[in-house]
C-alpha positions in Angstrom: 117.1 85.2 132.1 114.4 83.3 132.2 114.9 79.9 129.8 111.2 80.0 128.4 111.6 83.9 127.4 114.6 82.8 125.7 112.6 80.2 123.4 109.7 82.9 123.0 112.5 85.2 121.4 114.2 82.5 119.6 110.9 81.8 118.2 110.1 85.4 117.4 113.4 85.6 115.3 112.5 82.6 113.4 108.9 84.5 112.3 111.4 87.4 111.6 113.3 85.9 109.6 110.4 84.0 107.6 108.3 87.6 106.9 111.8 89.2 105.6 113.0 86.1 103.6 109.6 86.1 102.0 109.9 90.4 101.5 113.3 89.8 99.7 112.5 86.6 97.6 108.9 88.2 96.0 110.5 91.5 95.6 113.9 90.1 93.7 111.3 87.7 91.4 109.2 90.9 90.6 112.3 93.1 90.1 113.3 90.6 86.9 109.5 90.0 85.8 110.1 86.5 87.5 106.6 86.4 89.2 106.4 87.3 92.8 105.6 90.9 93.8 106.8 94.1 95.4 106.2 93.7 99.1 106.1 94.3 102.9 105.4 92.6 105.6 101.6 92.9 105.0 101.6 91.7 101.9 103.8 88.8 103.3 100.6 88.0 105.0 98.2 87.9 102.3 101.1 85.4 100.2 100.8 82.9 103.3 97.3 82.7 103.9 97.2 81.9 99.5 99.2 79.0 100.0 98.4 75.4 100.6 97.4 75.0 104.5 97.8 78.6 103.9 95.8 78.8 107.7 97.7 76.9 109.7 101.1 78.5 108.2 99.3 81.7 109.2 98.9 80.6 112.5 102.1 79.2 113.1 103.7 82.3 111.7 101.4 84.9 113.9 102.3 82.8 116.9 105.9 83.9 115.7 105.4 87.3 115.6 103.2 87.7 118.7 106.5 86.2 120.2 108.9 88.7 118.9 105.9 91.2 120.3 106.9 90.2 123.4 110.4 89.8 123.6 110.9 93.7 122.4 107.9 94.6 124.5 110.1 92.7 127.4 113.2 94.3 126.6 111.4 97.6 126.5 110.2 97.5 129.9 112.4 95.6 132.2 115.6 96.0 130.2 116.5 92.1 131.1 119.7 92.7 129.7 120.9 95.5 131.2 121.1 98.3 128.2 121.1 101.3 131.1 118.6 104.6 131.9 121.2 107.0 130.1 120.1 108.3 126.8 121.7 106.1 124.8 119.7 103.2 126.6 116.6 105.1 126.6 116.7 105.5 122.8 117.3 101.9 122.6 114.7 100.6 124.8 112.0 103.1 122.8 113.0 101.6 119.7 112.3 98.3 120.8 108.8 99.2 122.2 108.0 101.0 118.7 109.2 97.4 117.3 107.1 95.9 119.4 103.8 97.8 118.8 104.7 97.5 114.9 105.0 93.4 114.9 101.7 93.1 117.2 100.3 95.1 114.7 101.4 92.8 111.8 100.2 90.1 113.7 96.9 91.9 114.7 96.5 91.4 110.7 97.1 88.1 110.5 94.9 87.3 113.0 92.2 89.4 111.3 92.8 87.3 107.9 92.2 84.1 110.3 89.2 85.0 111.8 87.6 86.2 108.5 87.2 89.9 110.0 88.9 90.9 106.8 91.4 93.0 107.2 90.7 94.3 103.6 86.8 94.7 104.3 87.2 95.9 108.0 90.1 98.0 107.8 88.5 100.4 105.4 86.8 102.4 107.4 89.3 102.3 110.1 91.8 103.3 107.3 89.7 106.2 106.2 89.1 107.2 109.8 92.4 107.5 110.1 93.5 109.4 106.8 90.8 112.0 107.9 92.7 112.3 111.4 96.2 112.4 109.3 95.2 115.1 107.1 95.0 118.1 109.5 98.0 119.7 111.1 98.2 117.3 113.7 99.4 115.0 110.6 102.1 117.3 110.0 103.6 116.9 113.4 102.8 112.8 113.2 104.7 112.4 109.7 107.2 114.7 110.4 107.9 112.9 114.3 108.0 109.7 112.1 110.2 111.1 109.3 112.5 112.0 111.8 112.6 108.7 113.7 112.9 107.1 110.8 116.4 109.1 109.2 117.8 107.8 113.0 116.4 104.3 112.4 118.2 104.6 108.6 121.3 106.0 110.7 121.6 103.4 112.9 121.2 100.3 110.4 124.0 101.9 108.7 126.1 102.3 111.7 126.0 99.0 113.2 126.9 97.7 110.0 130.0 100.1 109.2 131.4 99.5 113.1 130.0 95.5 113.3 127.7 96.2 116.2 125.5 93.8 115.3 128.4 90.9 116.0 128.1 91.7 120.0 124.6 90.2 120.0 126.6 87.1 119.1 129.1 84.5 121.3 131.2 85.3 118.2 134.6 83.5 119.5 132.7 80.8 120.7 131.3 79.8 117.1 134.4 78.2 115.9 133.2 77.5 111.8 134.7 79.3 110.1 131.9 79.3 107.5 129.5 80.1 109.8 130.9 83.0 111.6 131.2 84.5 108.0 128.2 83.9 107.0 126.6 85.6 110.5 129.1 88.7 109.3 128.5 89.2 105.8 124.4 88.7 106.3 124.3 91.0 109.0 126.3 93.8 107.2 124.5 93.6 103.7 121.3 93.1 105.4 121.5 95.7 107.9 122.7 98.2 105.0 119.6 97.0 102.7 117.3 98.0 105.5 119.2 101.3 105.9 118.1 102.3 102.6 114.5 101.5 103.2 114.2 103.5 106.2 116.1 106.4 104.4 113.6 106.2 101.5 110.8 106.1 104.0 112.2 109.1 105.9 112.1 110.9 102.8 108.9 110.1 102.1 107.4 111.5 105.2 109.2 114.1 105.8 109.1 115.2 102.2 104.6 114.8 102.9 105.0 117.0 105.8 107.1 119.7 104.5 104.4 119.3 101.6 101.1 119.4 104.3 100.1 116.1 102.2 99.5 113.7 104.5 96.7 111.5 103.8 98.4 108.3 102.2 101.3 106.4 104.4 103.7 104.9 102.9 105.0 101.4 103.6 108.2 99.0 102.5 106.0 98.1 99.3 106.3 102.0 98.0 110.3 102.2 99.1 110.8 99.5 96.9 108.7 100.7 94.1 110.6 103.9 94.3 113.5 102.1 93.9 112.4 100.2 90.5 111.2 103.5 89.1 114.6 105.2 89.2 117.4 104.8 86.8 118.3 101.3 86.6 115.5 100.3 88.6 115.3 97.0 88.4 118.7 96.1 89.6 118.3 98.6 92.1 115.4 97.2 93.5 116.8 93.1 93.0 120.1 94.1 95.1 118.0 95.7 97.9 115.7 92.9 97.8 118.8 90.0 97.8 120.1 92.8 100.9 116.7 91.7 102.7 117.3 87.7 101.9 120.4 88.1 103.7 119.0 90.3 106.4 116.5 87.3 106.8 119.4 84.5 107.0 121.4 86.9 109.6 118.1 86.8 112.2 117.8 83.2 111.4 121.4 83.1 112.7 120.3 85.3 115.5 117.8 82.4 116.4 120.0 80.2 117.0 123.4 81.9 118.0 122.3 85.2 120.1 123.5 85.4 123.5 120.9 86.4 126.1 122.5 87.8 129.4 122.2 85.4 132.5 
């Protein structure tokens, strides 16, 4: 593979890794009433662009993202690594052109929040465009579609942690600390389970608005984890998910450095 589409995904898992460290450090502060706030990756966003040389932090971080755009947009289409045509390969590649389209969207927003188009001004009537197209049956289909990708996305973060799938992206033997081969395992597995149990909320969420025919508001990683804090010991609930997400962020910044590409 080629060495500069290595970097770009390298580069891409370090913007990753920032936007999830970020979703698990404000969400664990507002989960004790320790500042910070409930969040997702668009809220991320907004936190960056508030800080001091909030813009060029922006821009270094969309530069990120529009990387890790690429690299699954990459893997979608030409499968540089080999993943096969047989279902199993097929379901893969899909899933990484969905992740695709959903990062160049994120960075779509931060590059709206650069160029002052406002992506809270502008996006309004896109957004209510939208809910109008949502809330007929053709919504139905759409959240349900979604729901239903979303319980296998929930299923598979759950599987690759229980059978340690995630360890073959890795030159495992070859990293001979001790430390840091545990630290790769243990990240990976409580991170990966954390973002199991967002998907699964999610799924529920939209399947439950489809079965329901109430489709006009989407929900996002913000609501999972406010569903979360509302429930019976809510605030813990919600901290350990969110902790699960600061070591989902140190297991792709592990991933930047340590992943194998195939040759």
């Amino acid at each position: 593979m080629d060495s500069k589409i290595k970097k770009l995904a390298r580069t891409g898992y370090v913007a990753k890794g920032v936007v999830y460290g970020l979703i698990g450090i404000l969400t664990f502060m507002a989960a004790f009433n320790m500042g910070g706030q409930t969040s997702g990756q668009l809220q991320v966003i907004d936190f960056i662009e508030k800080q001091t040389f909030g813009n060029i932090l922006l821009v270094l971080i969309t530069l990120g993202l529009l990387s890790y755009s690429f690299w699954r947009f990459f893997q979608a289409i030409t499968d540089p690594e080999d993943i096969g045509k047989d279902k199993k390969g097929k379901a893969k590649r899909v899933g990484f052109f969905i992740s695709a389209i959903i990062y160049l969207s994120i960075a779509g927003y931060a590059i709206m929040k650069l160029v002052n188009i406002g992506a809270s001004s502008g996006s309004g009537s896109t957004q209510n465009g939208m809910m109008s197209f949502l809330t007929g049956d053709i919504g139905v289909y759409i959240f349900a579609v979604i729901g239903i990708g979303l319980v296998a996305t929930s299923f598979f973060q759950f599987k690759k942690a229980i059978n340690k799938d995630f360890l073959e992206k890795f030159d495992y033997k070859s990293i001979t600390e001790e430390k840091r081969r545990k630290t790769i395992k243990n990240m990976g597995y409580l991170g990966l389970i954390s973002r199991g149990i967002i998907f699964g909320i999610l799924a529920f969420f939209f399947i439950r608005a489809a079965i329901e025919h109430n489709t006009g508001n989407i929900k996002s990683t913000t609501d999972a984890f406010a569903f979360l804090h509302e429930s019976p010991m809510g605030s813990w609930l919600m901290g350990i998910v969110a902790a699960g997400m600061v070591c989902y962020s140190i297991y792709v910044f592990m991933m930047a450095k340590y992943r194998k590409f195939r040759t």
